[in-house]
N, CA, C and O atoms as a printed pandas DataFrame, in Angstrom:
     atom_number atom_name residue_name chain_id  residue_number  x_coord  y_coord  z_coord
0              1         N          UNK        A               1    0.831   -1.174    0.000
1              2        CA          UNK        A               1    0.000    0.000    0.000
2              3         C          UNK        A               1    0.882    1.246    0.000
3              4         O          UNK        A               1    1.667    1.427    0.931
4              5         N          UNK        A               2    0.816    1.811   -0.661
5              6        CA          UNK        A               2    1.390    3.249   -1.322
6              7         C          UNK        A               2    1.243    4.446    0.030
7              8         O          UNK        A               2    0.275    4.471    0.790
8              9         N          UNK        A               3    1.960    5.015    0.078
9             10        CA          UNK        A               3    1.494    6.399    1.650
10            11         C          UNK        A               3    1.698    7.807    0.779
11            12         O          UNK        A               3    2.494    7.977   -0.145
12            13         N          UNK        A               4    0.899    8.620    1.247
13            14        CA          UNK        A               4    1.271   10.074    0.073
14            15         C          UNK        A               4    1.727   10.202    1.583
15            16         O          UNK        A               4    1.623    9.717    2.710
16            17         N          UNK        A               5    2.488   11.513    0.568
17            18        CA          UNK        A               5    3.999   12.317    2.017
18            19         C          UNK        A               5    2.805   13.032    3.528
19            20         O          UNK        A               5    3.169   13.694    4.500
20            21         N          UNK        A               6    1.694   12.660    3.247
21            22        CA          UNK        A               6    1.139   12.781    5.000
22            23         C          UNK        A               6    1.142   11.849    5.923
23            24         O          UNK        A               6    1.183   12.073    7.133
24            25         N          UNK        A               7    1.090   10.551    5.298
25            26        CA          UNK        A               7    1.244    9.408    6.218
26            27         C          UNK        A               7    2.322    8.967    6.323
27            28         O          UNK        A               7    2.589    8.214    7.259
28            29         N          UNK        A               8    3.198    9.299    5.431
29            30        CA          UNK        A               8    4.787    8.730    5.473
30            31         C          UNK        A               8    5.416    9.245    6.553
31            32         O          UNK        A               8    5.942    8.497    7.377
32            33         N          UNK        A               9    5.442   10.903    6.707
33            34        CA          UNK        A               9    5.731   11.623    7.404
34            35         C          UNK        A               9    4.946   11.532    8.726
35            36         O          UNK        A               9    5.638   12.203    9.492
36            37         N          UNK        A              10    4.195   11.208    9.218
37            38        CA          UNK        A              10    3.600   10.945   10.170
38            39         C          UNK        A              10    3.990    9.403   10.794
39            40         O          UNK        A              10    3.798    9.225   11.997
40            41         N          UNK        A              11    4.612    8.144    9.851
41            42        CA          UNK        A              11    5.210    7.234    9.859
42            43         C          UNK        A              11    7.066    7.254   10.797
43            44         O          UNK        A              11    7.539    6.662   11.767
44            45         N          UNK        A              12    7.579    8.285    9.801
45            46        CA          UNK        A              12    8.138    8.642   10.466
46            47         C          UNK        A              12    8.402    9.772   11.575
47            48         O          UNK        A              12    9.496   10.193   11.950
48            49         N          UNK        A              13    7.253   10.117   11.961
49            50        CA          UNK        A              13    7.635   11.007   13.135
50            51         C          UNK        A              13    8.301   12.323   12.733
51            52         O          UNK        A              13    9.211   12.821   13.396
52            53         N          UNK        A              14    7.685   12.993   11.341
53            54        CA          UNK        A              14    8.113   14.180   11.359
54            55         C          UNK        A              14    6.836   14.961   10.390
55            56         O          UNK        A              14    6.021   14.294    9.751
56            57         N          UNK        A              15    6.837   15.982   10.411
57            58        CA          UNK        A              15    5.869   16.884    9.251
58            59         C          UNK        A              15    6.238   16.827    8.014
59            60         O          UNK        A              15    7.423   16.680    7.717
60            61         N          UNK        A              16    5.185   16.945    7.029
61            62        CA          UNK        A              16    5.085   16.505    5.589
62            63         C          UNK        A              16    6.112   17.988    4.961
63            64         O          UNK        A              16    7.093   17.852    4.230
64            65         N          UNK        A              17    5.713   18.995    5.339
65            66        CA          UNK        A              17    6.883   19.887    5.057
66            67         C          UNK        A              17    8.368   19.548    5.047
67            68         O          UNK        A              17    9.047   19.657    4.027
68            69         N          UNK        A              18    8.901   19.088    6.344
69            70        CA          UNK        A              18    9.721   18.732    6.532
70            71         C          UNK        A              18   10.538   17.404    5.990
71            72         O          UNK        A              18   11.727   17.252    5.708
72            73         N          UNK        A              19    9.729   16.758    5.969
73            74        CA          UNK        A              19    9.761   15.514    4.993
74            75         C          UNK        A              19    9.970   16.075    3.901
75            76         O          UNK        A              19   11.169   15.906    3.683
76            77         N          UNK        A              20    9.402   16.800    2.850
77            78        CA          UNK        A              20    9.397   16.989    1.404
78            79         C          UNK        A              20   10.529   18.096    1.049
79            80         O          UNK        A              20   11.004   18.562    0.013
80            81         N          UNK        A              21   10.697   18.258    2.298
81            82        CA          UNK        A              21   12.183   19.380    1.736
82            83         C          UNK        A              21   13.222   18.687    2.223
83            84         O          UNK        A              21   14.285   19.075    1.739
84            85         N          UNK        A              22   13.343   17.667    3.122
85            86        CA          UNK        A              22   14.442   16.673    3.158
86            87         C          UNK        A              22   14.738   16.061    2.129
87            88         O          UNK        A              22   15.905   15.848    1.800
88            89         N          UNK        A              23   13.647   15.658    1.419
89            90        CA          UNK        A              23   13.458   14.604    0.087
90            91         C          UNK        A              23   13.862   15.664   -1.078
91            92         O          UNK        A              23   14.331   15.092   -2.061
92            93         N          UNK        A              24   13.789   17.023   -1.188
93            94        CA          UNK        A              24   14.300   17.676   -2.220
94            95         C          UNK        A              24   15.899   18.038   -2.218
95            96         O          UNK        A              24   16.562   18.507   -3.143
96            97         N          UNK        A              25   16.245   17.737   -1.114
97            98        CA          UNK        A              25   17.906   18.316   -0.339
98            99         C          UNK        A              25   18.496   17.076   -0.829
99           100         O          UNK        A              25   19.561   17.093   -1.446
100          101         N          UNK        A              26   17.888   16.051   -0.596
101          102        CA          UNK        A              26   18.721   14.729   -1.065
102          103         C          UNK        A              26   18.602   14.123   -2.570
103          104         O          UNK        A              26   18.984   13.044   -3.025
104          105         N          UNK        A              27   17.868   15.320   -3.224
105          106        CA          UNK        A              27   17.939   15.451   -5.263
106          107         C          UNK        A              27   16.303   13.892   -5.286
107          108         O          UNK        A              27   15.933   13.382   -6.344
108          109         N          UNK        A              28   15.927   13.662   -4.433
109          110        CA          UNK        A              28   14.948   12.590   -4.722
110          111         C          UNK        A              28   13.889   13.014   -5.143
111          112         O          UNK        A              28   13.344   12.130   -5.804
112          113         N          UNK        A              29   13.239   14.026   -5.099
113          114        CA          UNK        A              29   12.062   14.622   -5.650
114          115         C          UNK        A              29   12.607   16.199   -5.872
115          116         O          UNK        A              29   13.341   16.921   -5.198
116          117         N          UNK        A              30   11.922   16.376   -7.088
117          118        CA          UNK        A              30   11.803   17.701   -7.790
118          119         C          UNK        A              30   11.126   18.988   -7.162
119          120         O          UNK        A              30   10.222   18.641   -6.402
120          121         N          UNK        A              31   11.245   20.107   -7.221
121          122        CA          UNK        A              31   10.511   21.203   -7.091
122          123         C          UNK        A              31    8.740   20.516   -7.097
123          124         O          UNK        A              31    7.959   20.585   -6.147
124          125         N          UNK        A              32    8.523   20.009   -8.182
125          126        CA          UNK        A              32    6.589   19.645   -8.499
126          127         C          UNK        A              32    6.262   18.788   -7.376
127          128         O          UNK        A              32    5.128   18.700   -6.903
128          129         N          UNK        A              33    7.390   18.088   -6.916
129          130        CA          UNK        A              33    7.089   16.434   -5.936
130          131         C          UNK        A              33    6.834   15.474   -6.502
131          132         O          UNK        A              33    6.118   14.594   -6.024
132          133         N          UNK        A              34    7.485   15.416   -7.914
133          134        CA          UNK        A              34    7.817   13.985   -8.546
134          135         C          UNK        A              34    8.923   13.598   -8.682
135          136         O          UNK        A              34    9.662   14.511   -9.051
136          137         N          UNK        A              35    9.644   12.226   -8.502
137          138        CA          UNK        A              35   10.833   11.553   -8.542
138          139         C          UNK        A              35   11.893   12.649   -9.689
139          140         O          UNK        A              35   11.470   13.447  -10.526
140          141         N          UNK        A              36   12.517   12.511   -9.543
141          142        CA          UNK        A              36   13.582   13.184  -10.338
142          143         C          UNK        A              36   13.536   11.741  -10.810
143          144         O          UNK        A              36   12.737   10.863  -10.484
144          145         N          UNK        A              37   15.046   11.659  -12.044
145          146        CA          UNK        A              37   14.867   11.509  -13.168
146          147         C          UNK        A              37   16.001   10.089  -12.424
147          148         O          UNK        A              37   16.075    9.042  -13.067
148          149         N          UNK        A              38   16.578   10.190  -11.448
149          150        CA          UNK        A              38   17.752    9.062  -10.876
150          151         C          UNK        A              38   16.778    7.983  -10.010
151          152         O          UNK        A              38   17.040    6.813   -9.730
152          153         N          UNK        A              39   15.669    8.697   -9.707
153          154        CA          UNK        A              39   14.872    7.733   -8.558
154          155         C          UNK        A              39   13.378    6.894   -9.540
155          156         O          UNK        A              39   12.745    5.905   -9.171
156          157         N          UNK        A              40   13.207    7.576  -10.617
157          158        CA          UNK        A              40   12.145    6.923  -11.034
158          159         C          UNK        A              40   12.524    5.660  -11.330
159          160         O          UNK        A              40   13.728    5.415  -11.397
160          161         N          UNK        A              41   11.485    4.557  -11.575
161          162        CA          UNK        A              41   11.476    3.208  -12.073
162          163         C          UNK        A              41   12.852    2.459  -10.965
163          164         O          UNK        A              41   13.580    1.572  -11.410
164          165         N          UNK        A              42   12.998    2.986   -9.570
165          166        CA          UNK        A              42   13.440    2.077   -8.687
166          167         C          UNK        A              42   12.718    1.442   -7.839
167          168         O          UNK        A              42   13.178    0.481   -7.222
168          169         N          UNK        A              43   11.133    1.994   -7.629
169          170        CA          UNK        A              43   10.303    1.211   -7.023
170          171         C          UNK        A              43    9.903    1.589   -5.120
171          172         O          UNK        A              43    9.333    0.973   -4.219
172          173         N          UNK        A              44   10.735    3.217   -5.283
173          174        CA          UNK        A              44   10.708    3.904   -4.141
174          175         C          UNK        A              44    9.390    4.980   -4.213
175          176         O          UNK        A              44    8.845    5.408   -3.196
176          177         N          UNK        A              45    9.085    5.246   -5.227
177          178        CA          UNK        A              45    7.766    6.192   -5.597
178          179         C          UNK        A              45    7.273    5.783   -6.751
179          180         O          UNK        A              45    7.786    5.499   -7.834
180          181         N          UNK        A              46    6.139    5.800   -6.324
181          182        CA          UNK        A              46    4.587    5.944   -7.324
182          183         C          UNK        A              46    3.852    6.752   -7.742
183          184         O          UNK        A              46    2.810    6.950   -7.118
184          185         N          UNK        A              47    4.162    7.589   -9.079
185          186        CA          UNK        A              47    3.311    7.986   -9.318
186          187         C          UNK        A              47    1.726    8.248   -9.934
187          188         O          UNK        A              47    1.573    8.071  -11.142
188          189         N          UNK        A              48    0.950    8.524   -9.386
189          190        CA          UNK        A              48   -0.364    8.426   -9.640
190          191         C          UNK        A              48   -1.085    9.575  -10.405
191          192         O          UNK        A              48   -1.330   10.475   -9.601
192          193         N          UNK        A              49   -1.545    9.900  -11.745
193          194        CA          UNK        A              49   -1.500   10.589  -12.119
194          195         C          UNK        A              49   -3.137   10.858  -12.646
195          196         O          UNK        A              49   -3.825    9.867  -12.399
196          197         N          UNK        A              50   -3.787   11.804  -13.211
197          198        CA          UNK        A              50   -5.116   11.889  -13.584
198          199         C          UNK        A              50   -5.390   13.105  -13.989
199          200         O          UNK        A              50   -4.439   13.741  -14.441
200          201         N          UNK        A              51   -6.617   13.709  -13.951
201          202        CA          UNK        A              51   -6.972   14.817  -15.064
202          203         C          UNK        A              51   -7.981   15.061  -14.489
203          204         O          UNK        A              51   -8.741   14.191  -14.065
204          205         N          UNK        A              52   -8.251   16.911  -14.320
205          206        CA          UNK        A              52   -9.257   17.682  -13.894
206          207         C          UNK        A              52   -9.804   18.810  -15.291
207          208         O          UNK        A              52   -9.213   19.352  -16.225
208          209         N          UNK        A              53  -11.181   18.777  -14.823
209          210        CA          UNK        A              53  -11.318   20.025  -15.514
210          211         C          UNK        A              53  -11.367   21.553  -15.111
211          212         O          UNK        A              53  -12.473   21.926  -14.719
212          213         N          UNK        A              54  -10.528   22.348  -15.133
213          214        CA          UNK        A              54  -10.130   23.510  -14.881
214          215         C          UNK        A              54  -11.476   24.496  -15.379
215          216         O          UNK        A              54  -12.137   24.406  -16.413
216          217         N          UNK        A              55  -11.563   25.122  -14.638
217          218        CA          UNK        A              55  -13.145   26.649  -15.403
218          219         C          UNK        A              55  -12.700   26.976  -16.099
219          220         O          UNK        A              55  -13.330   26.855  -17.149
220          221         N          UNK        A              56  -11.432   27.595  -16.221
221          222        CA          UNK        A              56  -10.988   28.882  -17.120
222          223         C          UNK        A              56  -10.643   28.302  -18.070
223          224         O          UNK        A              56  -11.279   28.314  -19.124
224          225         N          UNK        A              57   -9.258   27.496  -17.835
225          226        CA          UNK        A              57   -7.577   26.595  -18.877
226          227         C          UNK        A              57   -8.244   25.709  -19.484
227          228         O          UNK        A              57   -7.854   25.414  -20.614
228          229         N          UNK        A              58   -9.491   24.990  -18.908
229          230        CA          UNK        A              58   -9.659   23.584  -19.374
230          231         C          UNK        A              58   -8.858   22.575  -19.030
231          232         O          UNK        A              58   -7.732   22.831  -18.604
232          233         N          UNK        A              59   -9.182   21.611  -19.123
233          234        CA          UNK        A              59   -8.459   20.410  -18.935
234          235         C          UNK        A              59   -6.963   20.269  -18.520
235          236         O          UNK        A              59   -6.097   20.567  -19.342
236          237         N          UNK        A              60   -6.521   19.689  -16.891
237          238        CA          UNK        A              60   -5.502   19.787  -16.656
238          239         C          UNK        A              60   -5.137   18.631  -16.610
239          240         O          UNK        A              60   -5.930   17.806  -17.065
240          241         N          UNK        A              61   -3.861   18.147  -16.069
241          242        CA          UNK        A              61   -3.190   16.833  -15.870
242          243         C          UNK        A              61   -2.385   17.222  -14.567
243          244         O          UNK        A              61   -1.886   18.320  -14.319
244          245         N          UNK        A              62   -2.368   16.017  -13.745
245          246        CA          UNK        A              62   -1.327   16.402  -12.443
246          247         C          UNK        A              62   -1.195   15.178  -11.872
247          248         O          UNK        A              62   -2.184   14.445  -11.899
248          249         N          UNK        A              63   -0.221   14.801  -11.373
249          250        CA          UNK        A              63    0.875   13.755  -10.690
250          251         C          UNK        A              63    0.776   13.698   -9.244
251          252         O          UNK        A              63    1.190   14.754   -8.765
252          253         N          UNK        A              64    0.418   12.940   -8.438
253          254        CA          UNK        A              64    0.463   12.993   -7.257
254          255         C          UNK        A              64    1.369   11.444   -7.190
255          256         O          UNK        A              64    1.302   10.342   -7.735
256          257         N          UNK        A              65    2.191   12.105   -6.213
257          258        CA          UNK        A              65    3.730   11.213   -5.766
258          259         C          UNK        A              65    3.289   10.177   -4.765
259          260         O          UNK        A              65    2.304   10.495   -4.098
260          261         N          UNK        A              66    3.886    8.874   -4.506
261          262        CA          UNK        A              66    3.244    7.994   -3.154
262          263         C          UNK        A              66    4.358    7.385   -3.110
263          264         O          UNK        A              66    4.884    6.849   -4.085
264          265         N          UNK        A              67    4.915    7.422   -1.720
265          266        CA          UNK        A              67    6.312    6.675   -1.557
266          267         C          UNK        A              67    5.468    5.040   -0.845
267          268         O          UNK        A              67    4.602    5.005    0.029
268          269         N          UNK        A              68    6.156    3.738   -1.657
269          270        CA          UNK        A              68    5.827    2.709   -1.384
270          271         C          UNK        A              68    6.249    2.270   -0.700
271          272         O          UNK        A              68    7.203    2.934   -0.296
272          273         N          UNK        A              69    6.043    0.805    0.123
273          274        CA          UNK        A              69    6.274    0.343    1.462
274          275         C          UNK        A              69    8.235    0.453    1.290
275          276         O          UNK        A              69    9.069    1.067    1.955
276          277         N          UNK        A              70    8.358   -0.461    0.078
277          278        CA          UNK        A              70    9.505   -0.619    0.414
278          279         C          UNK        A              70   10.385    0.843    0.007
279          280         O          UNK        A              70   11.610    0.954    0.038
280          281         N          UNK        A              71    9.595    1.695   -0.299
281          282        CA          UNK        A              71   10.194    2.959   -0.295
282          283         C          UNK        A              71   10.391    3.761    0.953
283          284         O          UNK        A              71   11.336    4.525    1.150
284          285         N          UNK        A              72    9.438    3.521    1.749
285          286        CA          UNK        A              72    9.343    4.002    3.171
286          287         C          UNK        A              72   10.888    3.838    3.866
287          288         O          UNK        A              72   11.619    4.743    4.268
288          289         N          UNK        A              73   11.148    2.277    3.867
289          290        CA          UNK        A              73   12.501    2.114    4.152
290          291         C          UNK        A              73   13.597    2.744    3.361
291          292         O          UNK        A              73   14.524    3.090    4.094
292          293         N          UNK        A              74   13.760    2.967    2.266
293          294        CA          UNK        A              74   14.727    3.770    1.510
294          295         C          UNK        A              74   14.775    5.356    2.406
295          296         O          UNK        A              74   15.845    5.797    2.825
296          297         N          UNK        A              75   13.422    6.106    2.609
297          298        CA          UNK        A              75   13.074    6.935    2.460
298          299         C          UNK        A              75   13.910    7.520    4.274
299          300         O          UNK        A              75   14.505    8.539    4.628
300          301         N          UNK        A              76   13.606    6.544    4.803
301          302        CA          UNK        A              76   13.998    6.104    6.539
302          303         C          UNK        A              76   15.551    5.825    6.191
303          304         O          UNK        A              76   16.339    6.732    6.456
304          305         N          UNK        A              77   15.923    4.933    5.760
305          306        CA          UNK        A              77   17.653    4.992    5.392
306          307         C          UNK        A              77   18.197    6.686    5.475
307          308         O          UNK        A              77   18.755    7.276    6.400
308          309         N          UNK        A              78   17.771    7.179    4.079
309          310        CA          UNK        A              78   18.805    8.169    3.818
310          311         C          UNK        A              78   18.418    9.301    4.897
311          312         O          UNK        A              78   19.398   10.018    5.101
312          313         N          UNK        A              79   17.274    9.689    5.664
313          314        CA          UNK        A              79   16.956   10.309    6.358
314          315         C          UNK        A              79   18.489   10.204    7.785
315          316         O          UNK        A              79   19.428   10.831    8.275
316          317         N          UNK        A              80   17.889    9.182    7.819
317          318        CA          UNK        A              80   19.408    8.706    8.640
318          319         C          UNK        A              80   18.319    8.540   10.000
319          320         O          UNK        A              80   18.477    9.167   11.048
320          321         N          UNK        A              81   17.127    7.508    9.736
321          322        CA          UNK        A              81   16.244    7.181   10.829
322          323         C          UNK        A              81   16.005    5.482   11.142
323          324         O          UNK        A              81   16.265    4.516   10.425
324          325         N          UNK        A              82   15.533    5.538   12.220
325          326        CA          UNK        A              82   15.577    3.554   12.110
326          327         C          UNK        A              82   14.420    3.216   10.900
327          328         O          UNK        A              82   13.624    4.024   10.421
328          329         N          UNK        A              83   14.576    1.743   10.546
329          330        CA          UNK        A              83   14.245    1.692    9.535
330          331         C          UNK        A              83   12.847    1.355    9.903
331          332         O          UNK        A              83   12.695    0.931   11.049
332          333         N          UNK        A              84   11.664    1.476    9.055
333          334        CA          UNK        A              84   10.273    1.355    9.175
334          335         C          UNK        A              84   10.058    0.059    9.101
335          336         O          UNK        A              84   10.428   -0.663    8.175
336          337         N          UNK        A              85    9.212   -0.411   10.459
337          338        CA          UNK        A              85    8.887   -1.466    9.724
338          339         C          UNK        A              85    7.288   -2.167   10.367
339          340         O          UNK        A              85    7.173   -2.625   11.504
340          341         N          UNK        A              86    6.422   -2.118    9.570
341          342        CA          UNK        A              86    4.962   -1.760   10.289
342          343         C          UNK        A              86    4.908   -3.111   11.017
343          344         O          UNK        A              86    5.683   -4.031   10.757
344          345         N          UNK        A              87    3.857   -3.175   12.028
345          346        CA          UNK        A              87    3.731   -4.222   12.842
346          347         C          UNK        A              87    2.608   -5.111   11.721
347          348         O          UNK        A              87    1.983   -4.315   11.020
348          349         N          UNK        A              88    2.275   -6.535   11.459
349          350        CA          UNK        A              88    1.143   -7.262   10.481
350          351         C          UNK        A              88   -0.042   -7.330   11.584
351          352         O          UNK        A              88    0.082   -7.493   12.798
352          353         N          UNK        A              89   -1.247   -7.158   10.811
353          354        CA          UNK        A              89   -2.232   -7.248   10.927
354          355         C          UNK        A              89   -2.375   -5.767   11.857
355          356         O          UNK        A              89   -3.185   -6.268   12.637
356          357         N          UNK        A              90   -2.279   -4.861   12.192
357          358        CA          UNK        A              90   -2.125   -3.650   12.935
358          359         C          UNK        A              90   -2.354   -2.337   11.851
359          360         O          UNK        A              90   -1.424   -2.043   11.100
360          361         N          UNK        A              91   -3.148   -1.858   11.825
361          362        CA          UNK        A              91   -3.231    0.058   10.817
362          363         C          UNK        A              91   -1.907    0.808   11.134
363          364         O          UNK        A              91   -1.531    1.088   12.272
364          365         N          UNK        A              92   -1.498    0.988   10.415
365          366        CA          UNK        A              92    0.258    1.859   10.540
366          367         C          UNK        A              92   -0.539    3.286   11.277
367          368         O          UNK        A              92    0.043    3.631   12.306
368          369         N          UNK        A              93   -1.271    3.806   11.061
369          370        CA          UNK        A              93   -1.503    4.850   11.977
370          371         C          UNK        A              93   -2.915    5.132   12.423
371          372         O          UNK        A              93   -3.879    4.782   11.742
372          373         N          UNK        A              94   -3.030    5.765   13.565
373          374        CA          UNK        A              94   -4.693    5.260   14.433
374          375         C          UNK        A              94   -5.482    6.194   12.828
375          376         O          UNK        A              94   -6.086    5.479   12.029
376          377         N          UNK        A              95   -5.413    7.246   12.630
377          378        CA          UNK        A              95   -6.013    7.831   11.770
378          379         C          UNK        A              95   -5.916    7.351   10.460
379          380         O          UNK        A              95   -6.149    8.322    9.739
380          381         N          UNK        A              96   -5.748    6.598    9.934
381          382        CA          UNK        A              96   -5.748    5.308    8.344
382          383         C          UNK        A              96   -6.967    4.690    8.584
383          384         O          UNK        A              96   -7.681    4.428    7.616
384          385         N          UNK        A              97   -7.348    4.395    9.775
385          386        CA          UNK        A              97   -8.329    2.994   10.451
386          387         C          UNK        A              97   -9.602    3.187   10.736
387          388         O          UNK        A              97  -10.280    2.265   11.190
């Protein structure tokens, strides 16, 4: 199961701000909050992507990023935090449940 950077960050015990500018300091995600171009297709983020209709522009497109389980641990590595590792059969956080 995929976590967008609110539950990850709440996973690890810090704010999604803080999280996402750690993750930009270490070149892993871009300015937008999609993988840069070294991290895609390693299986650390998912992106999920889809299409709105805008009033004015019309038709948009936009990317929403999801760091995956076994990305969580990557994500916990380079942070320089213990590594994640959810308890089975248990909701990783009371608010998921």
């Amino acid at each position: 199961m995929p976590y967008t950077f609110d539950e990850a960050a709440a996973l690890l015990n810090m704010g999604r701000n803080t999280l996402t500018r750690q993750l930009r300091s270490l070149g892993m995600i871009g300015r937008d909050n999609l993988p840069t171009p070294r991290w895609r297709g390693r299986g650390t983020f998912q992106v999920k992507t889809g299409m709105y209709q805008h009033p004015v522009m019309g038709p948009r497109h936009y990317g929403r990023t999801l760091i995956t389980e076994s990305g969580l641990n990557t994500v916990a590595r380079k942070l320089g935090k213990d590594r994640y590792r959810p308890q089975p059969g248990k909701p990783t956080t009371a608010w998921l449940s």
